[in-house]
GUTORVO-680345 format. One line per 3 residues: number of its first residue (from 1); for each residue x, y, z of N, C-alpha, C, O. Coordinates in steps of 0.001 Angstrom, whole numbers, plus 524288, in hexadecimal, padded with zeros to 5 digits. Example, Ala and Ser with C-alpha at 12.3 -4.5 7.8 and 13.67 -1.06 7.14 Angstrom:
<atoms>
1	83386 7E9C6 81E78 8300C 7EE6C 81E78 83390 7F31C 81E78 8379C 7F309 82111; 83232 7F736 81BA8 83566 7FBDC 81BE4 83264 8001E 81EBE 83461 80472 81F67
</atoms>
This chain:
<atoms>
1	8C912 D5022 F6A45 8C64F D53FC F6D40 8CA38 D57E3 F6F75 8CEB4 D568E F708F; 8C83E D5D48 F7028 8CBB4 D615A F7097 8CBDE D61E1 F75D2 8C7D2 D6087 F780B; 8CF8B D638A F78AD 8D162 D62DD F7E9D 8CFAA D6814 F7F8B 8CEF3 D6B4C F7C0B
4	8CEC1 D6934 F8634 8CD22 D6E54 F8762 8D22C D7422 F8623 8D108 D78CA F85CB; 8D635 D7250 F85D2 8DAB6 D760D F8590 8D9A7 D7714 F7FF8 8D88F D7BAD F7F16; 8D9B2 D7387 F7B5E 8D902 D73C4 F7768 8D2D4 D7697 F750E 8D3C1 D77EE F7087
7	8CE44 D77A7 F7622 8CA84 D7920 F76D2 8CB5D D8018 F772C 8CA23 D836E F73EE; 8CD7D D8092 F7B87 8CD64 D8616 F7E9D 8D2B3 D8758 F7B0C 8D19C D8B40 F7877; 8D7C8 D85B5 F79E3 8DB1E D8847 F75CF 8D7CE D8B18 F7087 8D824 D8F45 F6E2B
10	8D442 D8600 F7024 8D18D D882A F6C84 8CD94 D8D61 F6B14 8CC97 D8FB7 F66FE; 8CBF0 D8DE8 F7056 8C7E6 D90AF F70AC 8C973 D97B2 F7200 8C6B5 D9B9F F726A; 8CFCF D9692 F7266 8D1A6 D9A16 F762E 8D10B D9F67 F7325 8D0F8 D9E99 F6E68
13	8D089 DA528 F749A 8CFAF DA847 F71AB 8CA8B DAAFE F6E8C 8C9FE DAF62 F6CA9; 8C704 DA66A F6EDA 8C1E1 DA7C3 F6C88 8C089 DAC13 F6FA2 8BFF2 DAFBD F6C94; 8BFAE DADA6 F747C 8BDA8 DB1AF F765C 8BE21 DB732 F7560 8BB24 DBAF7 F7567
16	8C465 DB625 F7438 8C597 DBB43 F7301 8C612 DBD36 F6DB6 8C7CD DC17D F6C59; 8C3FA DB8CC F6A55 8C335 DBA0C F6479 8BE8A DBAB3 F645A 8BD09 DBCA7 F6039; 8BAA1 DB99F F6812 8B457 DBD15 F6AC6 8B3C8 DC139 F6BA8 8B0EE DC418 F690E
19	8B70F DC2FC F709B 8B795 DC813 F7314 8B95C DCB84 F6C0B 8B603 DCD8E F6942; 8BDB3 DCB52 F6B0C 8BEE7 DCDF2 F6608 8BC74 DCFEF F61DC 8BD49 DD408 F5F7C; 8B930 DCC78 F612A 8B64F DCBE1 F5CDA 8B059 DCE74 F5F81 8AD9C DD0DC F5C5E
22	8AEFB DCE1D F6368 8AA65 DD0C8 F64C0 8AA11 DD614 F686D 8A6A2 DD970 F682F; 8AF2A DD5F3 F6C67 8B0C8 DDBBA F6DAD 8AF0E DE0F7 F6ABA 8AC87 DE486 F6CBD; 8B066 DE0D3 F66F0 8AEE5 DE612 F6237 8ABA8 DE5E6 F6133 8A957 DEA0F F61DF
25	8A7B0 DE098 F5E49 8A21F DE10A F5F8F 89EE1 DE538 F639E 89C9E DE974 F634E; 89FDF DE223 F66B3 89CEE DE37B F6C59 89E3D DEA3B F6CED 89A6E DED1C F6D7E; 8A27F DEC19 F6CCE 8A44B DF043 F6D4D 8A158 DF49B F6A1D 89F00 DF87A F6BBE
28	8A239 DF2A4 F6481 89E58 DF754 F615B 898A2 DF668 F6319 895F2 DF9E0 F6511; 896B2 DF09A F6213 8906C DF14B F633B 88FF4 DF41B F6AD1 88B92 DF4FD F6C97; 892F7 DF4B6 F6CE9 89183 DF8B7 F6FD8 89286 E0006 F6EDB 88F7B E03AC F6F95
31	896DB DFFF1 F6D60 896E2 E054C F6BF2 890DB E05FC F6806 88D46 E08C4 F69A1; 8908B E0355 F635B 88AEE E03FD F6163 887E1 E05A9 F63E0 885CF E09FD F6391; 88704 E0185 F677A 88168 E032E F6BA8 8830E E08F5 F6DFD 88031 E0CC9 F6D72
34	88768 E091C F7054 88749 E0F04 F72CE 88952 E1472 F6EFC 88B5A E1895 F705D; 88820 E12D9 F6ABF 8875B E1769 F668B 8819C E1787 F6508 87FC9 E1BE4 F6429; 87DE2 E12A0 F6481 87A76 E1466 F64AA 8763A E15D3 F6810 871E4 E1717 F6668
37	8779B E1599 F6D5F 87744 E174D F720D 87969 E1D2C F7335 8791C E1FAA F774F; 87AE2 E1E1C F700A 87D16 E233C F706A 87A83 E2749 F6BEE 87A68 E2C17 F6C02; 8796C E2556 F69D5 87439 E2782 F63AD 8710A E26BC F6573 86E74 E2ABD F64D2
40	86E5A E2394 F6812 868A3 E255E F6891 86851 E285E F6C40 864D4 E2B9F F6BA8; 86B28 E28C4 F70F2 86A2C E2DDC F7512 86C42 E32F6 F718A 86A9E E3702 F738D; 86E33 E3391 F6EA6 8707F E383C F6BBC 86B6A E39C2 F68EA 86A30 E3E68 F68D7
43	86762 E34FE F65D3 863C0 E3735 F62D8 85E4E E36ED F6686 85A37 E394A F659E; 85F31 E33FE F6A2A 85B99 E370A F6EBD 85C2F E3D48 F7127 85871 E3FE2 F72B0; 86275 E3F46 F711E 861B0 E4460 F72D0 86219 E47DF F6F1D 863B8 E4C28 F7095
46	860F7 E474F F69FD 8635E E4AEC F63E7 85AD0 E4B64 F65DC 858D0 E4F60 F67AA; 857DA E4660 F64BD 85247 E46E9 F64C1 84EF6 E4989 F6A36 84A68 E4B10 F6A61; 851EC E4977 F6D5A 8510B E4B79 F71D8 8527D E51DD F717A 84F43 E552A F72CF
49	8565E E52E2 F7005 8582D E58BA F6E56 85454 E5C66 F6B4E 853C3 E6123 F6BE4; 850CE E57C4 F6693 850C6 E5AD5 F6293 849A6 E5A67 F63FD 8472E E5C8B F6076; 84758 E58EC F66CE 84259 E5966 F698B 84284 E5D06 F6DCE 83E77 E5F29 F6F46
52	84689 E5DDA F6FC6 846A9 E6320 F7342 84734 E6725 F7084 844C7 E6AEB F7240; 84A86 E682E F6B21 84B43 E69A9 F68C4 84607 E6C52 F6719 84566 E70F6 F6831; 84247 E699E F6483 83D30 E6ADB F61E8 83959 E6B49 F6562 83552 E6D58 F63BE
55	83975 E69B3 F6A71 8357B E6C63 F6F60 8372D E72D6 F7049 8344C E76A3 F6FA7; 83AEA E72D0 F716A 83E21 E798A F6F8B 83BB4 E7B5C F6CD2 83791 E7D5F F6E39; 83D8D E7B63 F6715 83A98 E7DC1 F61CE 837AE E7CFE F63CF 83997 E7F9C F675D
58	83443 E7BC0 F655D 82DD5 E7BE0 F6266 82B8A E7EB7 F68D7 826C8 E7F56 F6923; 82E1A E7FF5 F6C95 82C81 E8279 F7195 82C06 E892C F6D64 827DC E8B2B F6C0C; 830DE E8B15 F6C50 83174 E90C4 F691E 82D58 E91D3 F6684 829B8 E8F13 F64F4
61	82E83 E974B F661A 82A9C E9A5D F62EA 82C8A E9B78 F5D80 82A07 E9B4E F5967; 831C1 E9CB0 F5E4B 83343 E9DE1 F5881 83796 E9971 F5747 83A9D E978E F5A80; 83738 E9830 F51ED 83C7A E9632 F4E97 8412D E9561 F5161 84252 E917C F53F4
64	844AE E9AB3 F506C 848E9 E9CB1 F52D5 84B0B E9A60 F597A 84EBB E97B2 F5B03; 84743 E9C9F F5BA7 847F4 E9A72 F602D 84780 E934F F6213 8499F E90AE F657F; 843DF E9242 F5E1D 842E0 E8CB0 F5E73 8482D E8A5F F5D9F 84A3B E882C F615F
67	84AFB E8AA6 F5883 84FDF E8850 F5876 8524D E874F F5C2D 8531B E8300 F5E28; 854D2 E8EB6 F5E70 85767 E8DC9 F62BD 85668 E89EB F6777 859FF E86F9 F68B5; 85157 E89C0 F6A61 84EF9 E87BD F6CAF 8516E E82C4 F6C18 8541A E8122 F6FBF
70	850C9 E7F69 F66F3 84FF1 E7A2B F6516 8559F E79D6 F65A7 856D1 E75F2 F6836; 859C5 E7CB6 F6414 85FA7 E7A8C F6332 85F39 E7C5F F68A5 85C67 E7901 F6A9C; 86042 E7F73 F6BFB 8607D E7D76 F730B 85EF6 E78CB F74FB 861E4 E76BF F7832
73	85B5C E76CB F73E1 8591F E735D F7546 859DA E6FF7 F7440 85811 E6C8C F771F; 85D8C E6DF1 F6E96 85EA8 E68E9 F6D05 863A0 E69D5 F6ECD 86616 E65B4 F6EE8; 865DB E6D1B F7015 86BAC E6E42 F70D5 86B3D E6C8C F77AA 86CE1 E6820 F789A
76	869AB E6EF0 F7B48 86937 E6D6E F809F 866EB E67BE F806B 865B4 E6682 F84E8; 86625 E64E0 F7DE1 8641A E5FCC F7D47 86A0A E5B11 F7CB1 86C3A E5796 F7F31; 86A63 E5D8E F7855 86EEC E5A5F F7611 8748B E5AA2 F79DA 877C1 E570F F79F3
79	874EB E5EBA F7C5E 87A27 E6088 F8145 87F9F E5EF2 F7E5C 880BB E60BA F7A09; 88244 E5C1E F809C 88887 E5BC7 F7EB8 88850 E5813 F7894 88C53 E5743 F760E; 8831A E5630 F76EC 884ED E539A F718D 88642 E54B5 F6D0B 88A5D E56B4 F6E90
82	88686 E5557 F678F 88A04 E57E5 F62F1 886D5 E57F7 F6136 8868A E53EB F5EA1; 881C6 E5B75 F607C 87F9E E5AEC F5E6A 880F6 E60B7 F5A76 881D9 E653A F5BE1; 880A6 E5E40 F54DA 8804A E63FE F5015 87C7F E67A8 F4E2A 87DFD E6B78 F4BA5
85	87619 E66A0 F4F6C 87468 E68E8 F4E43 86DBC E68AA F5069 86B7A E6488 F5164; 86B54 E6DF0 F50D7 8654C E6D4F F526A 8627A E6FF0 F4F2E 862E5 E74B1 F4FC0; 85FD0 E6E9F F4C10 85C60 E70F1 F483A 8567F E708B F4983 8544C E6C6C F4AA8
88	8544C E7512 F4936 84F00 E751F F4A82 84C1A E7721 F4476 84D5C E7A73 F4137; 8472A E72E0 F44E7 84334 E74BA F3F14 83D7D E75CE F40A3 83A56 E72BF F4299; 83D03 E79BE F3F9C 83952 E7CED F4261 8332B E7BA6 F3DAF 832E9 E7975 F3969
91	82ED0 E7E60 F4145 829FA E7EE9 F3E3B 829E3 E83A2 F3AC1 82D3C E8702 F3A06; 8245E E82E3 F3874 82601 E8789 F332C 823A0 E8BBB F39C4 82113 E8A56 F3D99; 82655 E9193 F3816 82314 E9650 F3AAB 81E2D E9613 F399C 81C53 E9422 F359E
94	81A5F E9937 F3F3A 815A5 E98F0 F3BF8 81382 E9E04 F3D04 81651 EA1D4 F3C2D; 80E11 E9EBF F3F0E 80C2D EA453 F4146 80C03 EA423 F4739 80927 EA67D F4A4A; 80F99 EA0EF F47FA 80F1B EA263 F4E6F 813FE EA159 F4F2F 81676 E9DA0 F4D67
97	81619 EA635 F5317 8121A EACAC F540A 812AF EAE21 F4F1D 815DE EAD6A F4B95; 80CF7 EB16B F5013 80B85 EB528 F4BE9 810EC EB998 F4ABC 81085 EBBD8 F4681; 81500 EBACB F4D70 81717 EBFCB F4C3B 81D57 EBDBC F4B66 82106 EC0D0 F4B19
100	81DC3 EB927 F4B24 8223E EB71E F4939 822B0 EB2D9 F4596 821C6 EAE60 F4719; 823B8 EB396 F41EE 824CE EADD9 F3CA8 82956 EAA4D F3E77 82A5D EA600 F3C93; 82B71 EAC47 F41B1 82F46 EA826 F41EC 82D70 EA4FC F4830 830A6 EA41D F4BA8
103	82961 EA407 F4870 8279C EA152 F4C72 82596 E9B1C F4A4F 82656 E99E7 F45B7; 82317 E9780 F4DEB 82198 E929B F4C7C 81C10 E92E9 F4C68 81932 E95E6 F4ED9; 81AAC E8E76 F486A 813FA E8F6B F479A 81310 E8CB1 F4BD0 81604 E89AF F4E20
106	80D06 E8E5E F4D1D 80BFE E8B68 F517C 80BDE E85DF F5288 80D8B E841E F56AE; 80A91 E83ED F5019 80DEE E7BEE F4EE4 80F01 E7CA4 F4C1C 80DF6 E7FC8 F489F; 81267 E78DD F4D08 81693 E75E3 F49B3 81963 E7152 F4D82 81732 E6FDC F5188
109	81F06 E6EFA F4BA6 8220B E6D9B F4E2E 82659 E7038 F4DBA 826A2 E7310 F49DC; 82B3D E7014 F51AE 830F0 E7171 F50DF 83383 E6CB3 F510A 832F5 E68FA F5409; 8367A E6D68 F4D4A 83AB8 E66AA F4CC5 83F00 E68BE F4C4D 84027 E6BAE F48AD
112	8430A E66FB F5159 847EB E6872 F5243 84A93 E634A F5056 8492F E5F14 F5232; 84EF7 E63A6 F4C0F 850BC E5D73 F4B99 8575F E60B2 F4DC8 858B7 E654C F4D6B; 85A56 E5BEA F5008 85EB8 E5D14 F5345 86209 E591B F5019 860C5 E5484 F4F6D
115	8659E E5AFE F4E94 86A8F E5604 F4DD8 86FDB E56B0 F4F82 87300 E5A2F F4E83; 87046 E5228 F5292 875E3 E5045 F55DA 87976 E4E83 F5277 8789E E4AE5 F4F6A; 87F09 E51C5 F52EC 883A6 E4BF2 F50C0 887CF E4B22 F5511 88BE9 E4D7D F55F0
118	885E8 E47D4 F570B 8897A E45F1 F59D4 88C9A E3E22 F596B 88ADD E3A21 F5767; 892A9 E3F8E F5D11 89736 E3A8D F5B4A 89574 E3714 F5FAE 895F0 E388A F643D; 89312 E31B9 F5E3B 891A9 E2EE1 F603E 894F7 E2A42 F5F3E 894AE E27BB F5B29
121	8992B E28D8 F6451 89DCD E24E2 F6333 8A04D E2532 F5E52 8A195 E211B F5C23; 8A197 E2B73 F5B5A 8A643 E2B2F F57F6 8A1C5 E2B4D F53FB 8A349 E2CEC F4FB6; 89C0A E29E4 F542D 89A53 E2AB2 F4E90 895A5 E2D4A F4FF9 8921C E2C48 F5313
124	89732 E3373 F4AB1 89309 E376B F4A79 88DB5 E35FB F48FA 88CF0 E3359 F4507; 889CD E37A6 F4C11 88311 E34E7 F4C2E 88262 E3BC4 F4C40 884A7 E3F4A F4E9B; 87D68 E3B83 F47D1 87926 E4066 F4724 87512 E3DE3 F4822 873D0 E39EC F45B7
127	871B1 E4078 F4CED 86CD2 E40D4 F4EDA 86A60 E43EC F4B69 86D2B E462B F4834; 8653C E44B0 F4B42 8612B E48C3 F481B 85C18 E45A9 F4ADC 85A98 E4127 F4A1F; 859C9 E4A28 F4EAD 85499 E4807 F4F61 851FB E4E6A F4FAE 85419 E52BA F4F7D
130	84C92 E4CC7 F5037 84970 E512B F4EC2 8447C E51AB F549C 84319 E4DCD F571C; 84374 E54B0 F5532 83DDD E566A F5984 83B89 E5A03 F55F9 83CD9 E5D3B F52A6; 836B2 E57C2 F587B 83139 E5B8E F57D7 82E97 E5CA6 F5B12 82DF0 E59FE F5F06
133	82CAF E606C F5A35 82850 E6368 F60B2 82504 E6865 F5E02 82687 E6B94 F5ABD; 82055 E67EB F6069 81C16 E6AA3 F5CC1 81DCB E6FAB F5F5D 81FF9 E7043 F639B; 81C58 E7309 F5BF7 81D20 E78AF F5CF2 819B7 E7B6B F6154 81504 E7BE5 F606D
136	81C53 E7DD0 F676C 81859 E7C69 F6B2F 813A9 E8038 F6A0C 81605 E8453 F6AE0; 8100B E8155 F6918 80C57 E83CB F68AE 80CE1 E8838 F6D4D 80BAB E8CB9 F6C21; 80E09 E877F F70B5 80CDF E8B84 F7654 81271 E8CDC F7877 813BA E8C62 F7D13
139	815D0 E8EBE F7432 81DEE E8F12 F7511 81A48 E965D F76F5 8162A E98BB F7637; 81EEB E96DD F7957 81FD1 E9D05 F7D36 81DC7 EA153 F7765 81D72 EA071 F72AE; 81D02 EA4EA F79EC 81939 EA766 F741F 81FCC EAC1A F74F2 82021 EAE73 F70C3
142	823FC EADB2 F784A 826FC EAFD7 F795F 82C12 EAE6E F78B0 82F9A EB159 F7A29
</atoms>
C-alpha cells in the first residue's frame, strides 16, 4: 500500500497540466462570445440604419432627393462605424405629380439596403441588411 508522501509525489503537478491545457480553451471560447456579441449589435445598427434609411425615402417627393435623404440618414445612424456604402432602390416613377416624371407613384415601397464593413477583433465582417417603408401617400407636396 502506497504511503501518503508517496500518493501526493505522485499526484504532484496534475493541476497545472489542467490549468495549461484548459487556459486557452477558456480564453478563445470567450473572445468567441465577445465577437459574437459584437456582430449582432453591429447588425442590429447596419438594420436599424437602413429602416431609417427607407422611412426617409419614402417621406420625399422625388427620387433624387430621396437618396440623399436615405444616405443622411443611414449615415447619422451608423456615427463613428466603417461603414462603405448606402444604396437606395427606389419604386418605378409614376404620375404623381402630374408635372414631374421623375417623381414616385403614389404606392409603392422604398427599400434602402445599407452595407457595413467593418474589423471586428482583427476579422473583417460585411453586414447587408435591407428596410422597407411604404411610400407615404401624404409626403409635403413642396
Amino acid at each position: 500500500m502506497a504511503t501518503r508522501r508517496e500518493r501526493r509525489d505522485r499526484d504532484s503537478g496534475v493541476s497545472t497540466v489542467e490549468v495549461v491545457i484548459a487556459l486557452p480553451l477558456l480564453v478563445v471560447l470567450m473572445l468567441f462570445m465577445i465577437y459574437l456579441g459584437i456582430k449582432a449589435n453591429l447588425i442590429g445598427q447596419v438594420q436599424n440604419a437602413a429602416d431609417d434609411a427607407a422611412r426617409m425615402g419614402s417621406a420625399q417627393r422625388y427620387a433624387t432627393v430621396a437618396q440623399a435623404e436615405a444616405d443622411n440618414a443611414a449615415n447619422a445612424d451608423l456615427g463613428t462605424n466603417t461603414c462603405v456604402d448606402v444604396a437606395g432602390t427606389y419604386p418605378q416613377p409614376g404620375t404623381y405629380p402630374k408635372v414631374d416624371t421623375g417623381g414616385f407613384a403614389q404606392s409603392g415601397y422604398y427599400t434602402a439596403t445599407v452595407t457595413c464593413t467593418r474589423d471586428v477583433l482583427g476579422v473583417t465582417v460585411t453586414v447587408v441588411e435591407t428596410g422597407i417603408s411604404p411610400i407615404d401617400t401624404y409626403r409635403q407636396a413642396n
